[in-house]
VEXDREN-2710 file (C-alpha; in Angstrom, 1 decimal):
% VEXDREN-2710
k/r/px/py/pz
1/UNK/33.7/-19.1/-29.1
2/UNK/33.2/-15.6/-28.2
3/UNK/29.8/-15.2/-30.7
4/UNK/28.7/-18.3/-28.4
5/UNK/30.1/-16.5/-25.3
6/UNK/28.0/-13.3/-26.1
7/UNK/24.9/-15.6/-26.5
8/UNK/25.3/-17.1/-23.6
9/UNK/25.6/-13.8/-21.4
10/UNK/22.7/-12.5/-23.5
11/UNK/20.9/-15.4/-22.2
12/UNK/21.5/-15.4/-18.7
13/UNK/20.5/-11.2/-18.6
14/UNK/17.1/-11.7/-20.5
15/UNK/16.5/-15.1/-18.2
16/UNK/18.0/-13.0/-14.6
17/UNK/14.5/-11.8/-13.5
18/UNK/12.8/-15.4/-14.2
19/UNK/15.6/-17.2/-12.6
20/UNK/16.0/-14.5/-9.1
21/UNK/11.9/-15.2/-8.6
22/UNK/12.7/-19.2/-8.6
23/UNK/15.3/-18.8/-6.2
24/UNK/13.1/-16.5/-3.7
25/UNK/10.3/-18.6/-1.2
26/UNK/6.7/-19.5/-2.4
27/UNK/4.1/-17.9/-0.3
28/UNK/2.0/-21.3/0.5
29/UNK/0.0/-22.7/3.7
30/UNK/3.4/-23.8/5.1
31/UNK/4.7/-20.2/5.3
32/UNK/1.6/-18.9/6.4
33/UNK/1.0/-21.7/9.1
34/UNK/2.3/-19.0/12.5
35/UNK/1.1/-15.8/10.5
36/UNK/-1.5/-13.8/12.5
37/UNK/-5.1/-13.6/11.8
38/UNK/-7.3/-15.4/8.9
39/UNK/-7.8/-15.8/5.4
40/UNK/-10.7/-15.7/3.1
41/UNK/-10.6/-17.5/-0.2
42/UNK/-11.6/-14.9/-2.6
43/UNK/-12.4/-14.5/-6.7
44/UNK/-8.6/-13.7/-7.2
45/UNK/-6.8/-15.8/-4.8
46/UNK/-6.3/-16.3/-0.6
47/UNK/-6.1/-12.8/1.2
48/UNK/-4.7/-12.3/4.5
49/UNK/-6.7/-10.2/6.9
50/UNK/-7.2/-9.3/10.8
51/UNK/-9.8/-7.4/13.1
52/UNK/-9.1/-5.3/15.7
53/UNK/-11.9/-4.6/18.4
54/UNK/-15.1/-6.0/19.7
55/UNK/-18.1/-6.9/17.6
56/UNK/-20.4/-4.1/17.5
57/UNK/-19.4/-0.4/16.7
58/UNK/-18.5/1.2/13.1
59/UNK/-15.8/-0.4/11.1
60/UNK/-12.8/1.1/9.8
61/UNK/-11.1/-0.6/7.1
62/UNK/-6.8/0.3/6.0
63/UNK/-5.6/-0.4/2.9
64/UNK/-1.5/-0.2/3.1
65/UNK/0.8/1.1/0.6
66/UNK/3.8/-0.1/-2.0
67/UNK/6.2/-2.3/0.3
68/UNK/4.3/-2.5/3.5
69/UNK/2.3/-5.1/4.6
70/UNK/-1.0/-4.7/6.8
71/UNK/1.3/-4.4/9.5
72/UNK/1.7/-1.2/9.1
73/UNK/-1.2/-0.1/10.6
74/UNK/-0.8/-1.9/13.8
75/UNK/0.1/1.2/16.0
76/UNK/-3.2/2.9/14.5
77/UNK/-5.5/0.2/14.5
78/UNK/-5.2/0.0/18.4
79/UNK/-5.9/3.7/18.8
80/UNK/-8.6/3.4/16.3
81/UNK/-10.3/1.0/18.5
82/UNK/-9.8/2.9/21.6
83/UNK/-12.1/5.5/19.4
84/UNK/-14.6/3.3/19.0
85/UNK/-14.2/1.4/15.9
86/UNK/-13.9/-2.5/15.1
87/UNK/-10.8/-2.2/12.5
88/UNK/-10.2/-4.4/9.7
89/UNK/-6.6/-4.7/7.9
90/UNK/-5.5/-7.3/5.2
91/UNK/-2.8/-7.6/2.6
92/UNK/-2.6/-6.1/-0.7
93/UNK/-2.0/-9.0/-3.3
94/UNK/1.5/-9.7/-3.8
95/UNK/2.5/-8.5/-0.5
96/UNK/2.7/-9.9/2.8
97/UNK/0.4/-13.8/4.0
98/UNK/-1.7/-13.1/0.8
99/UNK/-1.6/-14.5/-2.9
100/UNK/0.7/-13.4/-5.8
101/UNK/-2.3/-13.8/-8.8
102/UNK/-0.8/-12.8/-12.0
103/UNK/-2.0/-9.9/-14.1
104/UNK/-1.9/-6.1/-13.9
105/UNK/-2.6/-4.4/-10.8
106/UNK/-4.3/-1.9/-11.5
107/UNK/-7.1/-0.4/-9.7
108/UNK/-9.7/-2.1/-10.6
109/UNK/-7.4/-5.3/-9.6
110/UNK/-7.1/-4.0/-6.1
111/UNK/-10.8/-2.3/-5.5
112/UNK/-12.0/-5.9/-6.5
113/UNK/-10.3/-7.7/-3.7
114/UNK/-11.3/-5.1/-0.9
115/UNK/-14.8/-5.3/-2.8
116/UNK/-14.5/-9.6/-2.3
117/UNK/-13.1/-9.1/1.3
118/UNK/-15.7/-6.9/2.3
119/UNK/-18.9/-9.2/0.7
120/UNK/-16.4/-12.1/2.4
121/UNK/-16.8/-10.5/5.9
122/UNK/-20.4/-9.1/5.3
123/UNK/-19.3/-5.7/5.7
124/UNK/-21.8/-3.4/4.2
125/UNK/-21.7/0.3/4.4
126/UNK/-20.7/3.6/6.7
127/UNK/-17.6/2.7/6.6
128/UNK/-14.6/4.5/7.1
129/UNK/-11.9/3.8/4.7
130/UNK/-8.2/4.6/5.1
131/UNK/-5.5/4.3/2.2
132/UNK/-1.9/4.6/2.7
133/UNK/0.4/5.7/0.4
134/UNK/-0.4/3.7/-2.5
135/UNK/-3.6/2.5/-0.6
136/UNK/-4.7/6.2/-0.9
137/UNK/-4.9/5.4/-4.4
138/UNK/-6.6/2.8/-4.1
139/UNK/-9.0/3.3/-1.5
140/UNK/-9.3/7.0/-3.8
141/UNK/-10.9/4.6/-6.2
142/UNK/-12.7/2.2/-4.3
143/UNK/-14.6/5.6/-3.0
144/UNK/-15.3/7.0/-6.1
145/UNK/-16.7/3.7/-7.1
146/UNK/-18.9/3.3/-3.9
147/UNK/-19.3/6.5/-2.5
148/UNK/-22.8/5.9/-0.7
149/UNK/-20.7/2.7/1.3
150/UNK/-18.2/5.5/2.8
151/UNK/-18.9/7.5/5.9
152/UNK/-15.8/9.1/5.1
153/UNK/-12.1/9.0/3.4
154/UNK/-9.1/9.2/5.2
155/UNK/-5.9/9.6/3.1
156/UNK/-2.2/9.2/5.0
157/UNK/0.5/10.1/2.8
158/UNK/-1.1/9.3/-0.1
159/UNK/-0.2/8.3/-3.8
160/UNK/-2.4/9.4/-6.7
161/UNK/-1.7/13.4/-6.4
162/UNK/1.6/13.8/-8.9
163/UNK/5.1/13.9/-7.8
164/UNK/5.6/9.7/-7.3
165/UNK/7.7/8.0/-8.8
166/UNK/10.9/9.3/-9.0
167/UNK/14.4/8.7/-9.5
168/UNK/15.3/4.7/-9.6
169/UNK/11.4/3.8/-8.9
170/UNK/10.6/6.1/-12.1
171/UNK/13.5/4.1/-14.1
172/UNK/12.3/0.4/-13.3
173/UNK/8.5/1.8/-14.1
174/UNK/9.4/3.7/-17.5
175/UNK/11.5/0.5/-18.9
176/UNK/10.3/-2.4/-18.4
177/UNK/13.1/-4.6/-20.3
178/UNK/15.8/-2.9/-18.6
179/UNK/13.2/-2.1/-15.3
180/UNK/12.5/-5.7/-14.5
181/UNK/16.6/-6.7/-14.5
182/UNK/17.5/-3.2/-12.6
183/UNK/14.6/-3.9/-10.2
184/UNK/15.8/-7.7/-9.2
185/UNK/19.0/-7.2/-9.3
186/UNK/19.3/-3.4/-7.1
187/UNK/15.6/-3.0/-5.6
188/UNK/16.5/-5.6/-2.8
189/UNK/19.2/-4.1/-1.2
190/UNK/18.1/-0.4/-1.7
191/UNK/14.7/-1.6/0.3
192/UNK/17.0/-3.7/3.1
193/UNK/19.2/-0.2/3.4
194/UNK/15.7/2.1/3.8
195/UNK/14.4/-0.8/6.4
196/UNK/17.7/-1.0/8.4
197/UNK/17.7/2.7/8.0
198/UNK/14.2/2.5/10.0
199/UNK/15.5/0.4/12.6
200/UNK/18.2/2.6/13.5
201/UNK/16.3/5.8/13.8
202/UNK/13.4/4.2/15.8
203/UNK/14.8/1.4/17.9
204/UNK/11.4/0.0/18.4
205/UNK/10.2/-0.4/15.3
206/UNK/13.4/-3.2/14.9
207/UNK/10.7/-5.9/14.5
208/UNK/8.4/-4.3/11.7
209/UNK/11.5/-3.1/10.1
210/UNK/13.1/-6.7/10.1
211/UNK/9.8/-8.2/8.7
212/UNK/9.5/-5.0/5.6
213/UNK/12.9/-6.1/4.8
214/UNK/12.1/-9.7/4.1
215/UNK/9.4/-9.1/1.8
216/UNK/11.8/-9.3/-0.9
217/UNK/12.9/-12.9/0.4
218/UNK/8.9/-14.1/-1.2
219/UNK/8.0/-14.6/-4.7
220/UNK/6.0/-12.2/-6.4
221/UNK/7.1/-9.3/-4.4
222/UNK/9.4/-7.3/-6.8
223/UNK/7.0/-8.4/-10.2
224/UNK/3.9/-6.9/-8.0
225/UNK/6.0/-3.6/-6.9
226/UNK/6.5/-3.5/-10.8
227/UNK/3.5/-4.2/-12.0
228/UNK/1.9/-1.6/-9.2
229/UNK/4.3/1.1/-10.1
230/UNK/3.3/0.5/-13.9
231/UNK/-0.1/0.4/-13.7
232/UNK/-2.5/1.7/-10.4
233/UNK/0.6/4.3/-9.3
234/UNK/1.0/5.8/-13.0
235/UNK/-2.3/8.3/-13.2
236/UNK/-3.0/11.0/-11.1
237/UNK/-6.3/10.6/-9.3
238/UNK/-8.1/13.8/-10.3
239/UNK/-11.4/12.0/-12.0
240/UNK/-12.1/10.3/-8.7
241/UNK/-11.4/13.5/-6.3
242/UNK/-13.2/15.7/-8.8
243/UNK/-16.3/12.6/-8.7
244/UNK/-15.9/13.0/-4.5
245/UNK/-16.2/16.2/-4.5
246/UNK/-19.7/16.5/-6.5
247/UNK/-20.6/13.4/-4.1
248/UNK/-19.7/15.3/-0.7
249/UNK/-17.8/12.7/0.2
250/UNK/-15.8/13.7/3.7
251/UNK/-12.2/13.5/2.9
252/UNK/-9.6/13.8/5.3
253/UNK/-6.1/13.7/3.9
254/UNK/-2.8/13.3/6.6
255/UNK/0.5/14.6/5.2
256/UNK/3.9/13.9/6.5
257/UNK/5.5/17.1/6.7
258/UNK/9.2/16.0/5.9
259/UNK/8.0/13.2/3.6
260/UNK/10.6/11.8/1.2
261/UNK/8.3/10.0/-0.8
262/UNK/5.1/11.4/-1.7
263/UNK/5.8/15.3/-2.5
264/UNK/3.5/18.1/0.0
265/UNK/3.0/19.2/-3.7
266/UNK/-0.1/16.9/-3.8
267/UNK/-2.0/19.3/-1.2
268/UNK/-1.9/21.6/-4.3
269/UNK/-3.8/19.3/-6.3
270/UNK/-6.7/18.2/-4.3
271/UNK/-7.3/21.5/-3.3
272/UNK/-8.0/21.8/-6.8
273/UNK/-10.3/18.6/-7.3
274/UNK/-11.6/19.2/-4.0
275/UNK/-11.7/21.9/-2.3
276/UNK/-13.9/20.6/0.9
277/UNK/-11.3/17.8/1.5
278/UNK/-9.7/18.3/4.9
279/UNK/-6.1/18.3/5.2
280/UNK/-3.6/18.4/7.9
281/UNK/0.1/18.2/8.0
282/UNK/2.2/16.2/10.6
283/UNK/5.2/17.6/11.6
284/UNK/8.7/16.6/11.8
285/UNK/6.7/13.0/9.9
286/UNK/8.8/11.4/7.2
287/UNK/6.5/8.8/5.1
288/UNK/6.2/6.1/6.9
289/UNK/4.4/8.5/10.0
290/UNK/1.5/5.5/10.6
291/UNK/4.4/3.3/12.0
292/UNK/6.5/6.5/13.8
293/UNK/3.5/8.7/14.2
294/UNK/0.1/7.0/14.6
295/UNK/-0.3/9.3/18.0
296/UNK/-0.2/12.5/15.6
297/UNK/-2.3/10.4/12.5
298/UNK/-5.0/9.8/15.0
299/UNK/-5.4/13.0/16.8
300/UNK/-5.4/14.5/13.2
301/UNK/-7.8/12.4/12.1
302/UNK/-10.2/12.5/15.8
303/UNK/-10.4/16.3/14.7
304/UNK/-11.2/16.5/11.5
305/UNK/-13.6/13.4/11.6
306/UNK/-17.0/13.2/10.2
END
């Protein structure tokens, strides 16, 4: 009775991450049926994606980071436009109104859906491409891929430099068979307690911090903040900043002075790999600055601008 005991609790552990995704909401055309903007049908699956601006003028295109949606850049986009620029935001596979395809995301995974989205919305070059957080990595690659489509790089807090993950994100990354069970059964109320956290620090980002908070409510969520962690977050991006450099790509890269995520350490690094890159701090910013401090991201970025 106990052996069979044992082998049932055995069970139930190994089965606990299969059986939490079931019980979490499928991202379908119902759910997305009052979500804001379009979608394009691309090679990997539906994308989620909005413009901000007029028609004519040079497009700026944000990539987001880890756990935020495109919604992120709201407060910046506006600004942006009031610069000038038509703006173009969309969500990161496995987050947000888009798709949760299967496989690794690594960074070819995510430069080939801003690649589609861009062919999708006939978007050809001289643009301006910002990455947040983990979009700095990613836009870091899409760069060093396509460096003659780039007026210029703008990186906010981003990932790629050394330093991220640590701590709990580190632990779910480093072991998967005991990551994937920590990260369904403790990442969900860690990310609810850094979102209401949000909320009561800055009052008036109640709404976007509500909305972060139910990204964990949606299938595919947690596996792609795994899989992400494990695969496009795990190298450092010196080949690519070294590659930008030799290309004299214009890279401007926004640091949160009190950031609690992505260590100053990194301004180190690309000084190293490139030592023409612009950077700027922001003070008294914690990480998530282009919701609490898109005034100071802007103004940084108006100055130091190609």
């Amino acid at each position: 009775m106990i052996f069979w005991l044992l082998v049932l609790v055995a069970v139930l552990v190994w089965a606990f991450p299969i059986l939490a995704e079931r019980s979490r909401k499928v991202m379908n055309d119902a759910a997305r049926s009052d979500a804001p903007g379009h979608f394009a049908e691309l090679s990997q699956g539906t994308t989620h994606y909005r413009w901000y601006g007029g028609d004519r003028g040079p497009v700026a295109v944000c990539v987001h980071g880890l756990t935020t949606p495109s919604f992120v850049w709201d407060a910046i986009a506006l600004r942006l436009v009031r610069q000038g620029f038509r703006v173009l935001v969309y969500d990161l596979y496995g987050r947000g109104y888009s798709d949760r395809p299967p496989g690794r995301q690594n960074d070819a995974f995510f430069i080939r859906q801003l690649e589609d989205l861009l062919a999708d919305q006939t978007v050809a070059d001289d643009i301006t491409l910002f990455g947040y957080s983990m979009g700095g990595a990613i836009a870091s690659g899409f760069a060093a891929k396509h460096p003659n489509r780039l007026r210029q790089l703008v990186l906010v807090a981003p990932a790629g430099f050394g330093g991220f993950p640590t701590g709990f994100l580190q632990q779910i990354r480093d072991y998967p068979a005991l990551g994937d069970r920590l990260a369904h059964a403790l990442f969900p109320r860690r990310h609810r307690a850094a979102c209401d956290a949000l909320a009561q620090k800055h009052p008036h980002l109640a709404e976007a911090a509500q909305a972060q908070a139910d990204q964990v409510t949606w299938q595919g969520f947690i596996p792609g903040v795994l899989s992400s962690l494990r695969y496009v977050l795990r190298d450092e991006m010196e080949r690519e900043h070294r590659k930008l450099f030799k290309e004299e790509m214009h890279v401007i890269s926004i640091w949160a002075a009190a950031d609690e995520v992505i260590p100053l350490a990194g301004m180190g690094n690309l000084t190293k790999w490139n030592r023409r890159a612009v950077q700027v701090q922001v003070e008294g910013a914690t990480h998530l600055l282009p919701m609490t401090h898109p005034d100071a991201v802007c103004r940084a970025f108006a100055d130091a601008a190609d």
